[in-house]
N, C-alpha and C positions, 0 to 999 in steps of 0.2 A: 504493500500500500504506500507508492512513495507519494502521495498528494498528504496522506494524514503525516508522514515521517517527515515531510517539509513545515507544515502548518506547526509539530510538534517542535520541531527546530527553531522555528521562529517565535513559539512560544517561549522556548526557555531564553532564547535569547532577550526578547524583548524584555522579562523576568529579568535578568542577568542585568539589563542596562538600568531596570526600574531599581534594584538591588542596588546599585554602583550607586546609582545617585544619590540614594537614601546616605547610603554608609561614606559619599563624599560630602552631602551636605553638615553630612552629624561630627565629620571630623573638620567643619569648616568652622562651626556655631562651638566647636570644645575649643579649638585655635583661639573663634574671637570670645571666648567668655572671660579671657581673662582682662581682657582688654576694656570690657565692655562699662563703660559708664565710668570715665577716671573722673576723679574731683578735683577740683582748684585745690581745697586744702584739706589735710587731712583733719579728721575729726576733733583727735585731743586737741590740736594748734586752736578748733575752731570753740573749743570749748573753754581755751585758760582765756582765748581772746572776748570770749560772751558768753558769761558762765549761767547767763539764764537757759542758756542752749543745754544745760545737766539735767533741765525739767522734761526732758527727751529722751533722755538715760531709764536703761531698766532699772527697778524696783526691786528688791526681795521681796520676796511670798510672806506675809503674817499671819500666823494663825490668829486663832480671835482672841483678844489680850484688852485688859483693861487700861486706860491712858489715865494718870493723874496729872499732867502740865496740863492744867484750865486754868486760863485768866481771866478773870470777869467771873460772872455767876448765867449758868445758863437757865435760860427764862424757863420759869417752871411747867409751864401750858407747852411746852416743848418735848414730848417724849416719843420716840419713834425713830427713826434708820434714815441716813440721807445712803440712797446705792447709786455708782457711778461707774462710768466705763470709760476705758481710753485705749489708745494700740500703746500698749505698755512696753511692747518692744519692736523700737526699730532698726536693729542691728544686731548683728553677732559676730563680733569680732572685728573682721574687715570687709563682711558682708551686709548690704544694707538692704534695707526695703524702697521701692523706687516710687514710694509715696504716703505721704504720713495716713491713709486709710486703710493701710496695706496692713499697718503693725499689728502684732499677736494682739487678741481682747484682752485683758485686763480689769478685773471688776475689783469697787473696794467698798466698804460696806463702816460708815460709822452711826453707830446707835449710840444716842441720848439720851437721858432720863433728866430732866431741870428736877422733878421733885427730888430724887435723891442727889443731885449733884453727880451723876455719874456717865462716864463714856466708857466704849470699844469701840476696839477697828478690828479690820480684820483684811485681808487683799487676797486676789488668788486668781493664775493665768486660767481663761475658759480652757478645759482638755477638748480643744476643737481636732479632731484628724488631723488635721495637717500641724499642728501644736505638737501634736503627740509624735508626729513623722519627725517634725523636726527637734525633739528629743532624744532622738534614738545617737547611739555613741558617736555612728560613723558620719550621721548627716551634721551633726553638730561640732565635728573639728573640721568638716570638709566647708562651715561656713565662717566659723573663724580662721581658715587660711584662706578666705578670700573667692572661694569657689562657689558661691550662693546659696542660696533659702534652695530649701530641699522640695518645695512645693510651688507649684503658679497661684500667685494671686493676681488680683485685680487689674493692677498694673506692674506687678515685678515676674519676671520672665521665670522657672525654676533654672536651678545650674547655672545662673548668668545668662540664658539663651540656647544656653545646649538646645542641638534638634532633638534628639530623640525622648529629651525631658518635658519639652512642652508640645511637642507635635499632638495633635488632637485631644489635648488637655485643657478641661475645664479649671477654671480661675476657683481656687479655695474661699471659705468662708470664712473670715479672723473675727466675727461675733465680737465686733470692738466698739460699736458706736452708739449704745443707748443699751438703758435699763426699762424694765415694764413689770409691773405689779399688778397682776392681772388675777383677780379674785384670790384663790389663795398661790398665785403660782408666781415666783420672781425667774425672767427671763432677758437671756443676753441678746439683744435685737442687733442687727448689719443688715440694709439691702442686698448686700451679697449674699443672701441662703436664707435658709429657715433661724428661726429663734433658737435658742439652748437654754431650759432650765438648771436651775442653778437652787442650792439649799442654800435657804436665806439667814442659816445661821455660818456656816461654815463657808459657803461658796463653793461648795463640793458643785462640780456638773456632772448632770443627771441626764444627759442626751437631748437630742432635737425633742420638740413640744410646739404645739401649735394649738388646735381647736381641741375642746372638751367633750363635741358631740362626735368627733370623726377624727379616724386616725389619719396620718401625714401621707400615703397613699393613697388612702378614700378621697383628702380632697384635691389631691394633686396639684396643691403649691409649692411651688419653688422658691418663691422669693417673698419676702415678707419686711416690709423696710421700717425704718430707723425711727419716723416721725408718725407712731400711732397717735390719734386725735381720740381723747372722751370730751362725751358729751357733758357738761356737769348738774345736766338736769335729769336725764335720762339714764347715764351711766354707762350707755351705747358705747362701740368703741370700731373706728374707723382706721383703715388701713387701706395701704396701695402696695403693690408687687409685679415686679416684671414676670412677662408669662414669658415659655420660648414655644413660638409659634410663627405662624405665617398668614397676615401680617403679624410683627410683632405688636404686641399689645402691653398697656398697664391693666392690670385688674385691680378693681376698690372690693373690698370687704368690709360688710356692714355686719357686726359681732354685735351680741348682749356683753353685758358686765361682767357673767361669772364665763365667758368665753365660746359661747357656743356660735359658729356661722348661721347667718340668720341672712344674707344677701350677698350676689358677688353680679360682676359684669366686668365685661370688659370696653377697655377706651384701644382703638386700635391707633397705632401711634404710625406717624407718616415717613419721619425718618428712627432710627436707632438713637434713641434721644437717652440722655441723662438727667432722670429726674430723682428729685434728692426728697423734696420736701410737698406739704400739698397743707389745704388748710379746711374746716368746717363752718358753716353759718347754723343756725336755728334750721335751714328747709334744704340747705344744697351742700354737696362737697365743690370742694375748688381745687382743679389741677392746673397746674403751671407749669410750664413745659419750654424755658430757654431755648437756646440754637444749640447747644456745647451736643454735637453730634456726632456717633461713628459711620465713614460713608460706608460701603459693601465691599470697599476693595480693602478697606481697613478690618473688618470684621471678619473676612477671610483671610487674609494675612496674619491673625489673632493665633488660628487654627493650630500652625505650626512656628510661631515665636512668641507667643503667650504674649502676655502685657495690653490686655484688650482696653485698657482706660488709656493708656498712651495713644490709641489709634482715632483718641478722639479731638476731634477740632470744632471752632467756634466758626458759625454759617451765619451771616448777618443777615445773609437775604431771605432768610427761612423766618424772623422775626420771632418772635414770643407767645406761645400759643395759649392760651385758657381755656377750660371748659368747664361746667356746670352741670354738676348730674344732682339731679332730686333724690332726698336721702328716701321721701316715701316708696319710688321703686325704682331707683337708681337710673332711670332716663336722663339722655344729655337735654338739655334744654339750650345751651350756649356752646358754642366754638370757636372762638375769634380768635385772631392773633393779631400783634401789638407790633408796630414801626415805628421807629427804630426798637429794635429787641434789649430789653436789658436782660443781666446776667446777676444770678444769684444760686444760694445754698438753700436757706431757712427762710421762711414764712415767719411774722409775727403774731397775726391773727386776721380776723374775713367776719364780714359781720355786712346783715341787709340793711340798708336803704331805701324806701321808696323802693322804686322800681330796679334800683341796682344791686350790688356786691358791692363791699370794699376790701379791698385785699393790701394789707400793708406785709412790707416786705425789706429785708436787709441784702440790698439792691448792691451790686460791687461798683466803686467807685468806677474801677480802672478798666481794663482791658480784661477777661477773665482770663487771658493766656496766663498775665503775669501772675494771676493768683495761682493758676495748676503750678506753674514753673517752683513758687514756693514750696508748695503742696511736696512736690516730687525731690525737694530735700531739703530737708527743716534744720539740719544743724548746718547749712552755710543759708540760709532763705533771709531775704532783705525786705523787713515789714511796714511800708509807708501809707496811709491816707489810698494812695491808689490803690493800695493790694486790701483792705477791708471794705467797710461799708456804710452806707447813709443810710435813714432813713424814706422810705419811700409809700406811697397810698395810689393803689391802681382801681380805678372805679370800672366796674364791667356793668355796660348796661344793657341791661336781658333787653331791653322793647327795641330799641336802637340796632342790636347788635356790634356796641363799640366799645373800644377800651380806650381809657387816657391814663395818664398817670400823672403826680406832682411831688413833688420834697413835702415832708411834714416834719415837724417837731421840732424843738427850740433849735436856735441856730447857731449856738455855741457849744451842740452836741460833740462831743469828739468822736472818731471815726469808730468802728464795733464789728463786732459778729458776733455769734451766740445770743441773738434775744428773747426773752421768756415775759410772760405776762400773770396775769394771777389766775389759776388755774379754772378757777369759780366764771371768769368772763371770756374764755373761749366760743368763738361763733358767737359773743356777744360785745357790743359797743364796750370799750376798755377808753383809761383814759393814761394809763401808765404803761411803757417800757421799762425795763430794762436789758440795761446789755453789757458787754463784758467789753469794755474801751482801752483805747491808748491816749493815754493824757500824759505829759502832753505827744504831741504824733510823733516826737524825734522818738520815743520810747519804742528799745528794740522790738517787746512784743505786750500783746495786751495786759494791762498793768492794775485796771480799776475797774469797778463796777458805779455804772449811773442811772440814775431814775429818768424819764425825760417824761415829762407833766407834758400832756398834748395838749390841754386845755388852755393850761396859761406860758406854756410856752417855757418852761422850764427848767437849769437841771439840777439834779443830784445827785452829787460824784462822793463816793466812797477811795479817799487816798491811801494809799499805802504807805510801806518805808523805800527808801530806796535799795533795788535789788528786789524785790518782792513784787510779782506776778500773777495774779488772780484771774478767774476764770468763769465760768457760766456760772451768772447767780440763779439760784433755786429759787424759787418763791415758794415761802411755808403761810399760808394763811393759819392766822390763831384762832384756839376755841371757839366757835358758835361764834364769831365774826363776820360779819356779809358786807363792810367795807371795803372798797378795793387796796386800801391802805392797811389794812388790819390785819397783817401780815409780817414777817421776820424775810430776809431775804441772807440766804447762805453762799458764799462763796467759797473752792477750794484755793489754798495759796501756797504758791512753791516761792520758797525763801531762798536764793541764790546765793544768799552771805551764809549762810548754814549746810546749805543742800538737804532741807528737811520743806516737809508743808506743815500747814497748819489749816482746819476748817472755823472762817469768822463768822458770824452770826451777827447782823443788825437789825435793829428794826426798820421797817420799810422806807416810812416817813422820815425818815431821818439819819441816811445814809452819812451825812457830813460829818456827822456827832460821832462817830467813829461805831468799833463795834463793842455790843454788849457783852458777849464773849469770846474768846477761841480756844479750841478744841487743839492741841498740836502734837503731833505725829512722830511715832519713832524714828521713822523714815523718810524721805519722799517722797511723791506720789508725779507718777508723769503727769504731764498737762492732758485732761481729759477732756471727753467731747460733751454728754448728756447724763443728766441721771435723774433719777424721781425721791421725792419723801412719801415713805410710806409711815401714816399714822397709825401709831401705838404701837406699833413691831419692833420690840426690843431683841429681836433672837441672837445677835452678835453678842450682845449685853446678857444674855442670859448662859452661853455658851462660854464667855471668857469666864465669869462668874464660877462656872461648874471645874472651867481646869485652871481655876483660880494663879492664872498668870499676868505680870504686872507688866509695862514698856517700861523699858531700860530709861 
């Protein structure tokens, strides 16, 4: 049969050459991995040269341990757990992550008690897969000599780039960017995957966890992001997640309190859009949808050199997109897009009008390139007025179908990211910010927390000492208070003259006055992204208690 013994021939040959490529490509990508991504300067230099840049340094693990350094007296209507997360690590050795969203999760958990005067803390890396991979003996000196993170994440390649490391490899989940308190379940949230429970005394994790009424196959989520919205009337609790499909889509999930899926739909998205944040009214959810897009030649190219956030660029001509779904049964009702496009992370809050939405939002001054550019390496990143954010109010108007936007709030604001509101006026008319500032803007990284009064135009800056770096303020509304004022506002603070943090405590109204307390820390704590107070949950507090350990 020489027509089958030709055809066979040509088989293997053809095999043989598809073979060669593979095994020339994989020894092209091991050549350049060493090569791959040099720095201006090396790390330590960049660390003795801007030692706030140690607030990026991993952390030791604490078990749960009691802290006696409190100064002030913590307010006694104050008892319950501030939980927090951040990419605790971004480096191992001489190996780094090629973007501060990339870092391993890190959660840390401190319970207060005002009536007894008493605290714990407690910290502890999520055991995500790929955490656990890059535990192992051989991955973990192969990333301190330089050779990379043992797994693909989001935007960092595994191996450096090696082919055969990230070729048809899905980007890891590092469970770094928010906490959630969800009826009795504490969860480590990332857009990048499903949630991880976590025990809320210990911080032991307990696996992926999702809905209450169906398991994580039955409902076939993948992605479940960072900025869950409750309702604070209902108790309702709204979510968005990337689906992988064709078209690709966002899906909203419309959950009860104690976790059960109760609505889902999908919004099918036009391009490969990155969407971080999204916001609720009384009757609508609000998606926003910037240009910061991956095109299809970038998304295939992902395939086989991993680093799919790197493949993504800023489209102006695509504009700003909005839409409006009804929480009654999740129909769009709006879909506009907005010219010129602005660029942004985090939503503030969204609240009706008449016949509109308002959507305020912490808008990027600058170009969003230069903000990625930071993003993808935080211990040389150069943080000015352009690279943060202003305040912004986008009015969508459902009869019209138009959007405008304007600047709001006092105009001696200093520049921000991380803004939070008081939890009680979500999806409702609010008349305070706050946000996590650089005052003044030369300040290498955000330094204070401010109140900004929208009413009367106002602000209220919480200063610190020099060297000391604060971060997302919490807002804890006190006892049986319905004031938007009647509330304590927490900040975490990494001390750069010590290389320790401490957690401050003020009252709302009166951030200037300094703080009433703080909480300080055996350790450090990396600079983190989001976290929640959970009232009356002492379990950190009741855990060190039992193995009755003190901080050094």
């Amino acid at each position: 049969y020489p027509t089958e013994r030709r055809m066979d021939q040509h088989r293997l040959q053809s095999s043989g050459r598809l073979s060669w490529a593979l095994v020339s490509a994989s020894v092209f990508f091991r050549q350049r991995r060493r090569l791959r991504n040099p720095r201006a300067l090396p790390i330590e230099e960049s660390l003795v040269a801007d030692p706030w840049r140690r607030g990026f340094e991993a952390a030791p693990e604490t078990h749960p341990v009691m802290l006696e350094a409190i100064e002030g007296e913590i307010p006694s209507d104050l008892v319950g757990t501030i939980y927090r997360n951040s990419a605790g690590r971004l480096r191992i050795g001489a190996s780094e992550y090629e973007h501060w969203f990339d870092g391993d999760g890190f959660v840390s958990a401190l319970s207060v008690d005002g009536v007894q005067q008493k605290a714990a803390f407690a910290s502890r890396f999520v055991r995500t897969p790929r955490f656990v991979a890059q535990e192992k003996p051989g991955a973990f000196a192969r990333a301190q000599e330089g050779l990379g993170m043992a797994s693909v994440g989001a935007w960092t390649p595994a191996d450096n780039g090696d082919f055969s490391s990230n070729v048809f490899r899905l980007a890891t989940n590092p469970a770094n960017t928010s906490v959630l308190w969800w009826g009795d379940r504490l969860l480590a949230l990332c857009e990048g995957g499903l949630p991880y429970r976590l025990d809320p005394g210990t911080l032991e994790t307990l696996g992926e966890d999702l809905f209450k009424d169906r398991s994580i196959s039955e409902s076939g989520v993948s992605f479940f992001s960072a900025h869950p919205k409750r309702d604070p009337t209902t108790g309702e609790l709204f979510n968005i997640g990337l689906t992988i499909s064709v078209p690709q889509a966002i899906e909203v999930y419309c959950c009860s309190a104690t976790g059960e899926l109760l609505q889902r739909a999908k919004v099918p998205l036009k391009e490969f859009t990155f969407v971080h944040d999204f916001a609720i009214t009384e009757k609508y959810i609000v998606l926003i949808m910037p240009p910061w897009v991956c095109p299809v030649d970038g998304l295939l190219q992902s395939l086989w050199e991993g680093g799919l956030g790197q493949k993504f660029g800023w489209q102006e001509e695509l504009g700003t997109r909005c839409v409006l779904l009804k929480r009654s049964d999740l129909s769009t009702v709006f879909d506009e897009t907005l010219m010129p496009p602005v660029s942004l992370y985090h939503t503030v809050n969204a609240f009706e009008e008449d016949d509109t939405v308002k959507l305020q939002i912490a808008a990027h001054i600058g170009p969003r390139e230069h903000v990625e550019k930071n993003f993808r390496d935080m211990y040389r990143s150069n943080w000015t007025d352009e690279t943060r954010c202003s305040l912004k109010e986008m009015t969508l108007d459902i009869s019209l179908g138009r959007i405008s936007i304007r600047s709001v709030g006092p105009s001696d604001a200093a520049s921000f990211e991380l803004p939070t509101i008081h939890p009680a006026f979500i999806g409702r008319t609010h008349r305070h910010v706050f946000t996590n500032s650089a005052y003044p803007s030369t300040a290498g990284f955000a330094n204070t927390v401010e109140r900004l009064d929208l009413q009367k135009n106002l602000v209220d800056r919480a200063v610190f000492e020099e060297g000391q770096f604060a971060g997302e303020p919490m807002v804890i509304p006190k006892e049986s208070a319905k004031d938007e004022l009647s509330t304590y506002v927490c900040t975490c603070v990494y001390d750069a003259n010590s290389n320790k943090s401490f957690f401050a405590f003020f009252d709302a109204a009166h951030l200037s006055a300094g703080p009433v307390a703080k909480v300080h820390l055996p350790t450090h704590l990396p600079y983190s992204f989001h976290g929640e107070w959970v009232q009356g949950k002492v379990d950190v507090l009741h855990v060190a208690q039992k193995g009755g350990r003190l901080a050094e």
